[in-house]
Backbone of each chain as nested JSON, in Angstrom:
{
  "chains": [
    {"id": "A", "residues": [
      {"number": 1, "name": "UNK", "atoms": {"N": [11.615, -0.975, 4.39], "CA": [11.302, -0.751, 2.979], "C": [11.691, -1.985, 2.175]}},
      {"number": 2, "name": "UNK", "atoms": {"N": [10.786, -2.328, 1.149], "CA": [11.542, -3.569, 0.528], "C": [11.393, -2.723, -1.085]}},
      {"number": 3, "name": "UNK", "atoms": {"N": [12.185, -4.101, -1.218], "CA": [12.975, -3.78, -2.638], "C": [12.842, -4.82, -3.24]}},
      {"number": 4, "name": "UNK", "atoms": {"N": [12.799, -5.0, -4.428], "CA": [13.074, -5.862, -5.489], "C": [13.96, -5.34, -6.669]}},
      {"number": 5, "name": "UNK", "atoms": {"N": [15.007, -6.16, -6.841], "CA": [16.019, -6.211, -7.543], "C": [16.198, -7.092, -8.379]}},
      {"number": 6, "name": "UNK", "atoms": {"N": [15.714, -6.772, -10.061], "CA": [15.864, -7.822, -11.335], "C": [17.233, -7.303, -11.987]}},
      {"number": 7, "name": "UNK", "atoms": {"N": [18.275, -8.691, -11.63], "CA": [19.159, -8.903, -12.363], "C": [19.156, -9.268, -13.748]}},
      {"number": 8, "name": "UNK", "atoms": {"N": [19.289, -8.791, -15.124], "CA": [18.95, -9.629, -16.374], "C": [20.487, -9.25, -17.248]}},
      {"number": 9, "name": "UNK", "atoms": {"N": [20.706, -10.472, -17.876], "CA": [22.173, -10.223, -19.02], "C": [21.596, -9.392, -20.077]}},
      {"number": 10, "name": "UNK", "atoms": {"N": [22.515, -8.408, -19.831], "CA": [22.901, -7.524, -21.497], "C": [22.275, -8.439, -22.365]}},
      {"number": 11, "name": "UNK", "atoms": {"N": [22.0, -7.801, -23.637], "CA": [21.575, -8.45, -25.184], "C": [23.089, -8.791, -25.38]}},
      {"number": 12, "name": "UNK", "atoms": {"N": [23.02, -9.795, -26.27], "CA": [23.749, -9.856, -26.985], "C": [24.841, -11.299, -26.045]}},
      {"number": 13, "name": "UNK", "atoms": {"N": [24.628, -11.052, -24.659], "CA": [25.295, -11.695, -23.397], "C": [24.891, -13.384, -23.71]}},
      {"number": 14, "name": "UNK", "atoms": {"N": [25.659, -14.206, -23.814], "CA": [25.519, -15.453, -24.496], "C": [24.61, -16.206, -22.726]}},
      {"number": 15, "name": "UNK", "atoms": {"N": [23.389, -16.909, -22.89], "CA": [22.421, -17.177, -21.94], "C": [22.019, -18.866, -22.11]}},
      {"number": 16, "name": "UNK", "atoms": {"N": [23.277, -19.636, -21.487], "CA": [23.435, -20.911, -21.247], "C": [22.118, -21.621, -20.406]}},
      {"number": 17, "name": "UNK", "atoms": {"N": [22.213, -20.705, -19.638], "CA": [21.052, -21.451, -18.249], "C": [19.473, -20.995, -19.243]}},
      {"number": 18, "name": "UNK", "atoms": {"N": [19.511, -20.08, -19.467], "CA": [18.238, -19.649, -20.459], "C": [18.136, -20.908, -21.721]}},
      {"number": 19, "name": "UNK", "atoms": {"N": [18.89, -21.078, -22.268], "CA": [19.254, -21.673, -23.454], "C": [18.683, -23.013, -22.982]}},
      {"number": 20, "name": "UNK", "atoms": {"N": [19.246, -23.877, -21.989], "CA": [18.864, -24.995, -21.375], "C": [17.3, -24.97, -21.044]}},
      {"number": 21, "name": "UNK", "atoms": {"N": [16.93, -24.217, -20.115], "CA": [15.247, -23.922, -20.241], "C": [14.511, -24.013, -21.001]}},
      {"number": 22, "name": "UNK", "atoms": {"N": [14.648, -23.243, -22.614], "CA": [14.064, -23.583, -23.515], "C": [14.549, -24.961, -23.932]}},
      {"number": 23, "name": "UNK", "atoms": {"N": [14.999, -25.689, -24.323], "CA": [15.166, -26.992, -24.697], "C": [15.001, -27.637, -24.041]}},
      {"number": 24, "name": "UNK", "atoms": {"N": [14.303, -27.248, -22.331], "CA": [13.357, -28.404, -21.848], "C": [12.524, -28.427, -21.829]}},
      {"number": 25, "name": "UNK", "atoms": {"N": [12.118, -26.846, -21.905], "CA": [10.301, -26.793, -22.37], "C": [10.016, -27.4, -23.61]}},
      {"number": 26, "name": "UNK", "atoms": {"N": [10.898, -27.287, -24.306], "CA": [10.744, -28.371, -26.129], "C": [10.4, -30.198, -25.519]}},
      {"number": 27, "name": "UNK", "atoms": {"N": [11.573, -29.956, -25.186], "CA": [11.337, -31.409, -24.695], "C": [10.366, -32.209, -23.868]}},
      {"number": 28, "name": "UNK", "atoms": {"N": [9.734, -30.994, -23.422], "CA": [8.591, -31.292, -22.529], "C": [6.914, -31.032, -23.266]}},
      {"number": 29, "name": "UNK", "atoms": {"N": [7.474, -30.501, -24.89], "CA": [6.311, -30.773, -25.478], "C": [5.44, -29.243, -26.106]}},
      {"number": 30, "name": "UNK", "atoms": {"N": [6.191, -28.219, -24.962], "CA": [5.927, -26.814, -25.413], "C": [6.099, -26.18, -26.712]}},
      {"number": 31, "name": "UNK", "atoms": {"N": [5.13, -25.84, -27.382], "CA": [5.845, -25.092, -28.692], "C": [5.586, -23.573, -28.504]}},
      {"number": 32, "name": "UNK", "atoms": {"N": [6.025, -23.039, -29.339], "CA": [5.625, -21.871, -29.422], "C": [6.515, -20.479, -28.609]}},
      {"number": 33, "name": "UNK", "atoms": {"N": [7.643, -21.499, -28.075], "CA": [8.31, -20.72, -27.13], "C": [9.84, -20.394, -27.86]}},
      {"number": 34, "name": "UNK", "atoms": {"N": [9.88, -18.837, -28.034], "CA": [10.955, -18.696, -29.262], "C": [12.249, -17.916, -28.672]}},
      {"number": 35, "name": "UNK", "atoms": {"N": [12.154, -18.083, -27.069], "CA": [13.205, -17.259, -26.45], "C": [12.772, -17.426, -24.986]}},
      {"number": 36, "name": "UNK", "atoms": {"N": [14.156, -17.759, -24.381], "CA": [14.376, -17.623, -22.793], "C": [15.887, -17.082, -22.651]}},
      {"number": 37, "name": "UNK", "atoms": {"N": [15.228, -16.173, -21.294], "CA": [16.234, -15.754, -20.381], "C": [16.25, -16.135, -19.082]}},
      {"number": 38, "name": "UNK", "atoms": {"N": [17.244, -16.001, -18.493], "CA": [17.331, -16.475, -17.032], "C": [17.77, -15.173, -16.369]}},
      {"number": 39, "name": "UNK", "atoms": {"N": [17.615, -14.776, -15.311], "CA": [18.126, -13.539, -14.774], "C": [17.643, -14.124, -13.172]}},
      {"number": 40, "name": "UNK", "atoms": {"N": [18.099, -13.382, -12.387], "CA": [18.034, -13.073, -10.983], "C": [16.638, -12.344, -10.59]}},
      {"number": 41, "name": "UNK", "atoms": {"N": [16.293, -12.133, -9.633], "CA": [15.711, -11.74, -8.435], "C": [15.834, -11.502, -6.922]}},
      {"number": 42, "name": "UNK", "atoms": {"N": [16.371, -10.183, -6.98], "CA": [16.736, -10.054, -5.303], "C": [15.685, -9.307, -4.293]}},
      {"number": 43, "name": "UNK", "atoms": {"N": [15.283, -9.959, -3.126], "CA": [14.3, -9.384, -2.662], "C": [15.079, -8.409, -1.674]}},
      {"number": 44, "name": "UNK", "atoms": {"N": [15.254, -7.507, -1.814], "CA": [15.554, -6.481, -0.115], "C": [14.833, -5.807, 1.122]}},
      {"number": 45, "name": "UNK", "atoms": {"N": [14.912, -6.483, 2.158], "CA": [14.139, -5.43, 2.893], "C": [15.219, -4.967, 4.109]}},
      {"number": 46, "name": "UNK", "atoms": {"N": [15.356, -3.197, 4.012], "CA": [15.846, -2.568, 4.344], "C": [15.769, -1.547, 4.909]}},
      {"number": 47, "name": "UNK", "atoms": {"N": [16.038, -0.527, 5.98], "CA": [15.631, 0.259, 6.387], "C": [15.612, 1.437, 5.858]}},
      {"number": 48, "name": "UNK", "atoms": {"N": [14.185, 2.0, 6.162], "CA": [13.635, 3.6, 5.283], "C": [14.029, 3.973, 5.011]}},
      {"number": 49, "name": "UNK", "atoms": {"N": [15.319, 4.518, 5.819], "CA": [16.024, 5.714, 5.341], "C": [16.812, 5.602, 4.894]}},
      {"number": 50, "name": "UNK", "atoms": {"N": [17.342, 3.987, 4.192], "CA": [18.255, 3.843, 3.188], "C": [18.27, 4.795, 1.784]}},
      {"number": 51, "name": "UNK", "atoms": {"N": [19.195, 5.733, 1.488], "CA": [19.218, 6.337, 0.485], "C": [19.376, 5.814, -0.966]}},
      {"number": 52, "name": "UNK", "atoms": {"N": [19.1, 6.328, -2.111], "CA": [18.89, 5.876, -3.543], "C": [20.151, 4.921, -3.742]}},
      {"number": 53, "name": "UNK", "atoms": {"N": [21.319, 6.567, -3.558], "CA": [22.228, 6.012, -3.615], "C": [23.23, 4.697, -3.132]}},
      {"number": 54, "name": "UNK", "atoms": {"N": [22.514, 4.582, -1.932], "CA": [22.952, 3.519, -1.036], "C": [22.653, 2.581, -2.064]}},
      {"number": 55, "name": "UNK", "atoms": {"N": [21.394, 2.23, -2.548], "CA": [20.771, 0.992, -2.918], "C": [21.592, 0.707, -4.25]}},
      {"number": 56, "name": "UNK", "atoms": {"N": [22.133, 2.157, -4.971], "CA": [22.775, 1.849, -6.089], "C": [24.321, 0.846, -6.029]}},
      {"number": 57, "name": "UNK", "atoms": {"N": [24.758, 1.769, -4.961], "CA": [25.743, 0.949, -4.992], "C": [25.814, -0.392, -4.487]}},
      {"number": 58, "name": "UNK", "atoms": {"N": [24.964, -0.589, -3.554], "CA": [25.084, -2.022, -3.121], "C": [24.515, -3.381, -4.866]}},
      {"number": 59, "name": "UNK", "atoms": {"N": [24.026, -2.251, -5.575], "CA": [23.746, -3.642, -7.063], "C": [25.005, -3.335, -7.5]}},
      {"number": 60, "name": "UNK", "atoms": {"N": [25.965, -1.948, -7.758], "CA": [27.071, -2.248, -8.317], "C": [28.179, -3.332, -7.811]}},
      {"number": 61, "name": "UNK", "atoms": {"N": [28.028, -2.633, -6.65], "CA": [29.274, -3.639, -5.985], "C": [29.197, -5.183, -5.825]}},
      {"number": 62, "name": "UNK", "atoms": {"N": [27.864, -5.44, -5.977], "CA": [27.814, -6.878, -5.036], "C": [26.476, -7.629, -5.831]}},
      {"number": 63, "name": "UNK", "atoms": {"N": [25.248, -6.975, -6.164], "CA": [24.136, -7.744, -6.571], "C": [24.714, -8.155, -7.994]}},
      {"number": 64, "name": "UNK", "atoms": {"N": [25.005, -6.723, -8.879], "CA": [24.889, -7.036, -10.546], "C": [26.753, -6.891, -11.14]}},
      {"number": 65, "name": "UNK", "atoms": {"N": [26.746, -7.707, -11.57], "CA": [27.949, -7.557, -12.919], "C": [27.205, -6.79, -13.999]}},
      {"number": 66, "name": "UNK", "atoms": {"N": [27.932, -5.383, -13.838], "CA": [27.318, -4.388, -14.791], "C": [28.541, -4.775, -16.355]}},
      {"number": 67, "name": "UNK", "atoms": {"N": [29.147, -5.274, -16.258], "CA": [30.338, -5.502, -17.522], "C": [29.167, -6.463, -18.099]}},
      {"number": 68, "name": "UNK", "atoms": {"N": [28.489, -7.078, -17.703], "CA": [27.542, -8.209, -18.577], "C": [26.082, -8.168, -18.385]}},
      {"number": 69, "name": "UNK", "atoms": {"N": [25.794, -7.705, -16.829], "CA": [23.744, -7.411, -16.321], "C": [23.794, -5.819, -16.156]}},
      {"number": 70, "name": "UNK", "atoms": {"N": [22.485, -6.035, -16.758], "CA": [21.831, -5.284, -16.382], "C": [21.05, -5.205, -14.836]}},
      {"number": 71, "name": "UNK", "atoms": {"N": [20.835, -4.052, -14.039], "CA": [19.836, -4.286, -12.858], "C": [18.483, -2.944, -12.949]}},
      {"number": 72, "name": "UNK", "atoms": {"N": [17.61, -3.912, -12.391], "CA": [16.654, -2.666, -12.064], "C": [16.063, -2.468, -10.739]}},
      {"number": 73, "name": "UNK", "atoms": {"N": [15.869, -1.613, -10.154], "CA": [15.138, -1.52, -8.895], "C": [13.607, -1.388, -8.997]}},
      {"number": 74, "name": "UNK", "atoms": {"N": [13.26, -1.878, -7.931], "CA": [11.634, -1.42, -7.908], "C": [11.06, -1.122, -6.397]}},
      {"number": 75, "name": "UNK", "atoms": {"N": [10.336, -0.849, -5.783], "CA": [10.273, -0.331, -4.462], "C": [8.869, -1.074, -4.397]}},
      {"number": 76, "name": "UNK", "atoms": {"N": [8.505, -2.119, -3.377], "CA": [7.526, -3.007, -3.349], "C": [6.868, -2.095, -2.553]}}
    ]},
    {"id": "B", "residues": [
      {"number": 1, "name": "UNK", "atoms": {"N": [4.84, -12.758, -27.526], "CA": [3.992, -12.005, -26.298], "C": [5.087, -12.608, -25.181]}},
      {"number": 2, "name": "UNK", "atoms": {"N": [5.253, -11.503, -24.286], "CA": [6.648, -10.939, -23.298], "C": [5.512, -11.767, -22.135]}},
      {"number": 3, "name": "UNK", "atoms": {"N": [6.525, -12.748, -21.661], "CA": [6.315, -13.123, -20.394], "C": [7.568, -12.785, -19.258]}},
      {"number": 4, "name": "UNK", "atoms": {"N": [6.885, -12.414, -18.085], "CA": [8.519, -12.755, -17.004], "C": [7.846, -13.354, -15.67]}},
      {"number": 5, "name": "UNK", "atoms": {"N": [8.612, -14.232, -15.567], "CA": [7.696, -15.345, -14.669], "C": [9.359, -14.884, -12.989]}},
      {"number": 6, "name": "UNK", "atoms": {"N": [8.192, -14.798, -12.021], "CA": [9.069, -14.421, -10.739], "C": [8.624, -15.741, -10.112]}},
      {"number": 7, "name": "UNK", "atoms": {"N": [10.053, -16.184, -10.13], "CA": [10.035, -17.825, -8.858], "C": [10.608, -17.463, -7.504]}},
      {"number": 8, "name": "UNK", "atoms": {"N": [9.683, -17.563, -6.127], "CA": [10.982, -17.154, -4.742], "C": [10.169, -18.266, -3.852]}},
      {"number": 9, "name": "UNK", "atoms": {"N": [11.417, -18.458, -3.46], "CA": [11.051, -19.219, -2.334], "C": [9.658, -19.197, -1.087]}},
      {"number": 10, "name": "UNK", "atoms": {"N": [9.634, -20.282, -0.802], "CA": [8.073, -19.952, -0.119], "C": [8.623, -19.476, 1.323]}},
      {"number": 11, "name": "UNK", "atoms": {"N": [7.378, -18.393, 2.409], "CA": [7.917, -18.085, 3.444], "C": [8.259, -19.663, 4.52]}},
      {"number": 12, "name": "UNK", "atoms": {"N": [9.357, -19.476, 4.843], "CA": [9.586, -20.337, 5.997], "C": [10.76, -21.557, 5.147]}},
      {"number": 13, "name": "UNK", "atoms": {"N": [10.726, -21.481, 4.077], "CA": [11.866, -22.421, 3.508], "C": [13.337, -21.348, 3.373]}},
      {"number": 14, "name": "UNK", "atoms": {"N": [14.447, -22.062, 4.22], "CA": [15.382, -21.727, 4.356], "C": [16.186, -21.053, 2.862]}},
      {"number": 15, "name": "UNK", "atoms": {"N": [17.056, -20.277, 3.116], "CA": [17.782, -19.612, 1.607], "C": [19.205, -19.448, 1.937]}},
      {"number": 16, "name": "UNK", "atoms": {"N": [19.881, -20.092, 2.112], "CA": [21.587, -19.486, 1.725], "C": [21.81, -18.968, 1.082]}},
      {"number": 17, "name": "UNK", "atoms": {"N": [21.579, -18.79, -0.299], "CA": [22.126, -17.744, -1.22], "C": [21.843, -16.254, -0.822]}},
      {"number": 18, "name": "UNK", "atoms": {"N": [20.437, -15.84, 0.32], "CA": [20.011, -14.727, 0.275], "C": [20.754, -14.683, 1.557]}},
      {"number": 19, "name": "UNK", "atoms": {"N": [21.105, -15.65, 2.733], "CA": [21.894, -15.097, 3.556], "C": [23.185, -14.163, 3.26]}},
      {"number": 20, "name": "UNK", "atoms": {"N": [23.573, -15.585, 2.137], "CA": [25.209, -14.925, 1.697], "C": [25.141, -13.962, 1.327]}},
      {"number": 21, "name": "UNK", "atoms": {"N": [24.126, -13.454, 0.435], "CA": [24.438, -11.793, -0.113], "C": [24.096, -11.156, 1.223]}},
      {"number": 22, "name": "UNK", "atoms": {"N": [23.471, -11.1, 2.155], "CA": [23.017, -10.294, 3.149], "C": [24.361, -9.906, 4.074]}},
      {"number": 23, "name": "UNK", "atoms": {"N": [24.997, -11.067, 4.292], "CA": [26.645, -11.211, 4.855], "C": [27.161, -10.492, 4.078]}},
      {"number": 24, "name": "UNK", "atoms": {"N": [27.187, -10.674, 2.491], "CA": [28.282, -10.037, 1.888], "C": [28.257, -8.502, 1.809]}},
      {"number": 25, "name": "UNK", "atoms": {"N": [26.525, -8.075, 2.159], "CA": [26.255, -6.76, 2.061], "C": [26.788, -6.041, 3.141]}},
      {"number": 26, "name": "UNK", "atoms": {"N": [26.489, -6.728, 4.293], "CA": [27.07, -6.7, 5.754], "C": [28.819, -6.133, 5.611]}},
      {"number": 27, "name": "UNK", "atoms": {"N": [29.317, -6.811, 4.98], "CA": [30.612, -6.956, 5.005], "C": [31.244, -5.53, 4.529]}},
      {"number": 28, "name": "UNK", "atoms": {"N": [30.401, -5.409, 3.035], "CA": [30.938, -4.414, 2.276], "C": [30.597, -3.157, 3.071]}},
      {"number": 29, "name": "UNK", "atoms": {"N": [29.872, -3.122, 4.335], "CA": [29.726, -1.691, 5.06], "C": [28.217, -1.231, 4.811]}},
      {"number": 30, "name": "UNK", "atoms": {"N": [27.111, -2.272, 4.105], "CA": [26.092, -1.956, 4.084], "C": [25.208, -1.813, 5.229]}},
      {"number": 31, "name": "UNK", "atoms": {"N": [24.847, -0.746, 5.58], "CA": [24.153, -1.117, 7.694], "C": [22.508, -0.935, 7.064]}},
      {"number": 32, "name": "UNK", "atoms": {"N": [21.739, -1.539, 7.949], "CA": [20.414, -1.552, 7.723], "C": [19.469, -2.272, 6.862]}},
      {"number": 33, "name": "UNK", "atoms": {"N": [20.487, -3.482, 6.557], "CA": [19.659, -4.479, 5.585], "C": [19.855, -5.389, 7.022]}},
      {"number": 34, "name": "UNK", "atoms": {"N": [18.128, -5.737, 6.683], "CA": [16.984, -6.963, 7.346], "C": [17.101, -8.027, 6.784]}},
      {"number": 35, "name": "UNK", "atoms": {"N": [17.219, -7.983, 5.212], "CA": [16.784, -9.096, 5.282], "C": [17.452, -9.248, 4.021]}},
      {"number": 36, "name": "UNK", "atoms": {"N": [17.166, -10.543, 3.347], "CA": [17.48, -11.239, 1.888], "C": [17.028, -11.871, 1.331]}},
      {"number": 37, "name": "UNK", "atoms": {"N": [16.368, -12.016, 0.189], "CA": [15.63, -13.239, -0.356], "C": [16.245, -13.236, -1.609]}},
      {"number": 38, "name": "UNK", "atoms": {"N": [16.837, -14.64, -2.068], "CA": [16.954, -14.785, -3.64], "C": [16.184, -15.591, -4.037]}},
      {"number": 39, "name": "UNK", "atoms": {"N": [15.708, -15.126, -5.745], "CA": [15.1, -15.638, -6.404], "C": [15.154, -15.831, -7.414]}},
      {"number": 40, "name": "UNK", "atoms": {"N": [14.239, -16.181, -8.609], "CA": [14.74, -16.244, -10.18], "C": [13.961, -15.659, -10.86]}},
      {"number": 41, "name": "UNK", "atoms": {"N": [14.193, -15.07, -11.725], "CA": [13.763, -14.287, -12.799], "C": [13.743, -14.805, -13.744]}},
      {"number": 42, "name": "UNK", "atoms": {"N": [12.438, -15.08, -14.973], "CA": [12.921, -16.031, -16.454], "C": [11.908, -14.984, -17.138]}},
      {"number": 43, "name": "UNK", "atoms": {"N": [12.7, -14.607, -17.998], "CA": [11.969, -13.813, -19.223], "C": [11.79, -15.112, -20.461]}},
      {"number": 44, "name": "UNK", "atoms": {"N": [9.925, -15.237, -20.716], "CA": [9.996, -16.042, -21.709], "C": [9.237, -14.88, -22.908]}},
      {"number": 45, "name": "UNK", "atoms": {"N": [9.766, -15.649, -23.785], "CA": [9.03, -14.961, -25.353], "C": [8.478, -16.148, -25.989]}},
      {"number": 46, "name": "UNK", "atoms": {"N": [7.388, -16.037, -26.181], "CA": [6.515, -16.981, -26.305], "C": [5.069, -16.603, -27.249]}},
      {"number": 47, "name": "UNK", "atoms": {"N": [4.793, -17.554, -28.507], "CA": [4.246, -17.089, -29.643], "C": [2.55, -16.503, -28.6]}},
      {"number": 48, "name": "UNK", "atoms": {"N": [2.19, -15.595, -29.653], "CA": [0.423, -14.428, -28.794], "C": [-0.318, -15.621, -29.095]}},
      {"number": 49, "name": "UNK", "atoms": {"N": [-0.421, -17.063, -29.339], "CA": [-1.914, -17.208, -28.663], "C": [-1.527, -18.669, -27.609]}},
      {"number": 50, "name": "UNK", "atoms": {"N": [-0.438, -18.627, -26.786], "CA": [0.015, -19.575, -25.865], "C": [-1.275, -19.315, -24.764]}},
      {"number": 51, "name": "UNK", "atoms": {"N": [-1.821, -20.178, -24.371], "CA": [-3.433, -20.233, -23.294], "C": [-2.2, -19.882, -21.9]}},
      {"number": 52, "name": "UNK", "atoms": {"N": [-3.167, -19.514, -21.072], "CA": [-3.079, -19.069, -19.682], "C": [-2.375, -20.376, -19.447]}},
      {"number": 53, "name": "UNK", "atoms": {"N": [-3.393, -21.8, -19.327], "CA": [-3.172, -23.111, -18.913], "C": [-1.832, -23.935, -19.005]}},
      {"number": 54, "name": "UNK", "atoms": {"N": [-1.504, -23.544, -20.575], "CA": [-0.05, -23.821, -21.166], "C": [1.191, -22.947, -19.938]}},
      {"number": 55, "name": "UNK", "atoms": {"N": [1.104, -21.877, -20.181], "CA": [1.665, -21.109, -19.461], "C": [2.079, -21.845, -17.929]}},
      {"number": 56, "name": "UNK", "atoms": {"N": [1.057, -21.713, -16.909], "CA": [0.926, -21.974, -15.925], "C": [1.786, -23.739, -15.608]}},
      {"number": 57, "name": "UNK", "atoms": {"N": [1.295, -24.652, -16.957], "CA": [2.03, -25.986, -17.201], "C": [3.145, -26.081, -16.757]}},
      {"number": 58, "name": "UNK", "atoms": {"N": [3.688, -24.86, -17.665], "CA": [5.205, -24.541, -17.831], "C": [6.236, -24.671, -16.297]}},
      {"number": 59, "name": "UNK", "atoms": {"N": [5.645, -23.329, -15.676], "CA": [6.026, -22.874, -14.585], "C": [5.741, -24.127, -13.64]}},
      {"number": 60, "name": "UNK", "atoms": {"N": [4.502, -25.394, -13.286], "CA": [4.362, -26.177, -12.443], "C": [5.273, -27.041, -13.343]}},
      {"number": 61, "name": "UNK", "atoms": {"N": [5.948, -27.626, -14.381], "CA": [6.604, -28.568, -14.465], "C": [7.518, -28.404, -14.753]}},
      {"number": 62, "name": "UNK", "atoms": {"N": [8.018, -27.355, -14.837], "CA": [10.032, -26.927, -15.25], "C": [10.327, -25.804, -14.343]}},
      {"number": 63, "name": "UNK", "atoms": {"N": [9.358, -24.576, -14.384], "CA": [9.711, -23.78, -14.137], "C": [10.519, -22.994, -12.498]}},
      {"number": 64, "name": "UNK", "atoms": {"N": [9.319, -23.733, -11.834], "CA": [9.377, -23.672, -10.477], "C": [9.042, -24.805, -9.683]}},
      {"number": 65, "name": "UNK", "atoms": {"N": [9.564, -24.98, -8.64], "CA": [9.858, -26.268, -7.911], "C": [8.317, -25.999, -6.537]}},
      {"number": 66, "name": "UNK", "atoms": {"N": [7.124, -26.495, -6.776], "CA": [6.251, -25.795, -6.484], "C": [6.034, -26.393, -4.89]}},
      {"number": 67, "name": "UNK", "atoms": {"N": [7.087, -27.113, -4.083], "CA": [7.129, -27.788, -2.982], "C": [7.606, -26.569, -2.356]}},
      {"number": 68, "name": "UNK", "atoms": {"N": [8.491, -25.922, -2.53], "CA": [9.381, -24.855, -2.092], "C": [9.179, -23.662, -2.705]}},
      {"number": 69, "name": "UNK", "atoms": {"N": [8.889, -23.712, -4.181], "CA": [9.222, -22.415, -4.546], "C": [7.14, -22.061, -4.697]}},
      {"number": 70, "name": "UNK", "atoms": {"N": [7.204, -19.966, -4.772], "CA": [5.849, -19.195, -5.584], "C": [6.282, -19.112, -7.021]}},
      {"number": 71, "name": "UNK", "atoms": {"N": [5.395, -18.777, -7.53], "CA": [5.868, -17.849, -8.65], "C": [4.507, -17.236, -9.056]}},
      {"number": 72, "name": "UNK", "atoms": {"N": [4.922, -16.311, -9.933], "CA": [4.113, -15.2, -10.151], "C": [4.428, -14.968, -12.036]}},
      {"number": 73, "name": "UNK", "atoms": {"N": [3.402, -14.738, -12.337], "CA": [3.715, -14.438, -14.207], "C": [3.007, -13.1, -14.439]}},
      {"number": 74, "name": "UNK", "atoms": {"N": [4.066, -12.852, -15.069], "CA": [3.339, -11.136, -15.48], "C": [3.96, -10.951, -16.868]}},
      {"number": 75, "name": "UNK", "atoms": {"N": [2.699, -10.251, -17.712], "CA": [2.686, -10.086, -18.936], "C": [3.799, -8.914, -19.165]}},
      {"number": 76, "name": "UNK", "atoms": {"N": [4.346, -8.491, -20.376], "CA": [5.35, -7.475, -20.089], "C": [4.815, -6.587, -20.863]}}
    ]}
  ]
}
């Protein structure tokens, strides 16, 4: 079974690496671009009968910093 | 207009970062993970009449490293 796992920072979560992105797309001539984020992407592939719960905890424990990200699952 | 652009590595180019979480999943008692892929996630916000072409610019000259890396853009 695969998985995809989007890591993204809380609002409000101060976004350095995002921040840098946009001011190179400026610099590179882009306008129009009034916000970046940077977040993660985890691909999983895992076996079937891995349960929900399983998958939950493995973003608490180890994929996402829930004190600052957010995570979402998606089932490819 | 909500962009989120998915950058992952192409098949056959090596990934440490997705090993390490796969180890670390390993570790924490996770059984039945195959596999690992990391990748990046960039949420852009970007003014409604940015062209496809612009877009696509973006991602081949900052965004993604197009020797190694896919990426994929999806409207949000």
């Amino acid at each position: 079974m695969k998985l995809r796992i989007f890591v993204t920072l809380k609002n409000g979560v101060l976004d350095p690496q995002g921040k840098a992105i946009h001011k190179a797309l400026e610099s590179l001539g882009f306008t129009g671009v009034n916000d970046v984020r940077a977040g993660k992407l985890i691909e999983l592939d895992v076996a079937d009968d891995t349960s929900d719960a399983s998958i939950d905890e493995m973003c608490r424990k180890l994929l996402a910093n829930t004190v600052i990200e957010n995570y979402r699952v998606e089932r490819a």
